[in-house]
C-alpha positions in Angstrom: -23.3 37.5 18.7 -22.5 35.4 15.9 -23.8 32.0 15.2 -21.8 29.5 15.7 -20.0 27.4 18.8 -16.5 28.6 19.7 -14.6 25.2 21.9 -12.3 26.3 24.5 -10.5 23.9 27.0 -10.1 25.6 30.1 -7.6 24.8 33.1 -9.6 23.7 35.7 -7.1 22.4 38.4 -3.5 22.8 38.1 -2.3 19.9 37.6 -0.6 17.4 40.1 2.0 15.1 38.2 1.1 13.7 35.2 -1.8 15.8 33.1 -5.1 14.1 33.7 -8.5 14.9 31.6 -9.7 15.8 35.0 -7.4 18.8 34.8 -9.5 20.5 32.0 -13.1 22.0 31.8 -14.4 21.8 27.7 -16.9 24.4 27.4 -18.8 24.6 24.0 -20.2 28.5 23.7 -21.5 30.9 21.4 -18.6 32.8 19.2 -19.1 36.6 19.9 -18.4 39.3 17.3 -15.1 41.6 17.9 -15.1 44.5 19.5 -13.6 47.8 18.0 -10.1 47.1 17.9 -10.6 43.4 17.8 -10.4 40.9 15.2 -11.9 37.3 14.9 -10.0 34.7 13.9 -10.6 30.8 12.8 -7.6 29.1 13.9 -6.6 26.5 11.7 -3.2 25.2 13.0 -2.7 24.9 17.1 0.7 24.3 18.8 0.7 22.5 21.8 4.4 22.2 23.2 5.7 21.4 26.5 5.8 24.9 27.7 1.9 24.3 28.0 2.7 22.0 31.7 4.8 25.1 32.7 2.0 27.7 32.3 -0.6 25.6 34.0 2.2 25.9 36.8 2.2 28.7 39.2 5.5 28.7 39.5 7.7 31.7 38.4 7.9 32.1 34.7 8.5 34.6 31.3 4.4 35.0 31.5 1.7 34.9 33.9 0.8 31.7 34.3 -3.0 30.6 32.9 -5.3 31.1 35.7 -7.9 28.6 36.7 -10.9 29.0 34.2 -9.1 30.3 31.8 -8.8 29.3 28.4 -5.5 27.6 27.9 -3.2 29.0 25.3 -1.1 27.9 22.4 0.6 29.1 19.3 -2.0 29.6 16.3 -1.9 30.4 12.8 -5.5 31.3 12.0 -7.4 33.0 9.4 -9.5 36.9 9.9 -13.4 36.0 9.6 -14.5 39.3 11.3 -12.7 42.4 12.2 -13.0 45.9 13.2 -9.5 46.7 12.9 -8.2 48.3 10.0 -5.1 46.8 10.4 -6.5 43.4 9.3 -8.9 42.0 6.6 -11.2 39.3 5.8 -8.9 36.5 4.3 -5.7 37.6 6.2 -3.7 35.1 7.6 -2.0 35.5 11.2 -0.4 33.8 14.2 0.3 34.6 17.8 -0.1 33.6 21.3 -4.1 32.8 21.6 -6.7 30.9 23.4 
């Protein structure tokens, strides 16, 4: 494991009307090293947008909705800290769908 403290919100409930603090669990815990195939990345720009409500729903969608306890999603751009990859370096910057 690395050092360090990865922050995740997690859905805890889904939510009921309008989105309460109440709906999330904030968990604080250790940043793990990747796996082979993995890379690790610092995200340094997160994009919330109102699709989030709809995947804390459980109602039909274009993706599984987030689960309960699971971390909830958005659109990053990040930077590569760690990776065991070869696809990917140190330094390089990427975006997708993370948690």
């Amino acid at each position: 494991m690395r050092t360090g403290i990865n922050r995740q919100f997690r859905l805890a409930v889904r939510p009921i009307g309008d989105i309460k603090e109440s709906d999330f669990e904030y968990r604080e815990e250790p940043i793990p090293s990747p796996a082979d195939g993995e890379v690790l990345v610092r995200t340094i720009y997160l994009s919330l947008d109102p699709t989030n409500r709809i995947w804390m729903s459980d109602m039909p969608q274009y993706m599984p909705p987030v689960e309960i306890g699971q971390v909830m999603r958005g659109i990053v751009t990040g930077v590569v800290e760690e990776f065991k990859n070869l696809n990917f370096q140190p330094g390089d910057l990427v975006s997708g769908l993370l948690g």
